[in-house]
C-alpha positions, 0 to 999 in steps of 0.5 A, a space after each residue: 582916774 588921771 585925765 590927760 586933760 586934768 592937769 595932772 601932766 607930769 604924771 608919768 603915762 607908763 606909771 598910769 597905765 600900771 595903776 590902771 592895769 594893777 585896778 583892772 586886776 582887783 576884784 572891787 574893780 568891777 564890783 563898780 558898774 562901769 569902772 572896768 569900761 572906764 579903766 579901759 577907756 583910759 587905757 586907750 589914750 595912754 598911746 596917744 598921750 606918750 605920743 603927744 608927749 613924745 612929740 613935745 619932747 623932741 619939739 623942745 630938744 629941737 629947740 634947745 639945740 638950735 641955741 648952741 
């Protein structure tokens, strides 16, 4: 499971939100009690965190463009 607090940031959230959606289609997946609530969850936060990123980005294009 990849956290956006794990330090993992430079984990691209799309291709997150993929591996989670390709886990959530595997049978074994939900031989895990709870594992498919986990995923799910997960999942929930990858909106916020293409946002945080998004902004971050923009924060940093307005920064580099100040300097020319």
């Amino acid at each position: 499971m990849v956290s956006r607090s794990s330090g993992l940031r430079k984990v691209n959230p799309r291709s997150v939100r993929l591996a989670f959606v390709a886990e959530l289609q595997q049978q074994k997946t939900y031989e895990k009690p709870g594992r498919a609530q986990a995923i799910n969850r997960e999942l929930l936060e990858v909106p916020h965190w293409l946002a945080e990123l998004n902004a971050k980005w923009e924060e940093q294009v307005r920064r580099l463009a100040a300097l020319y």
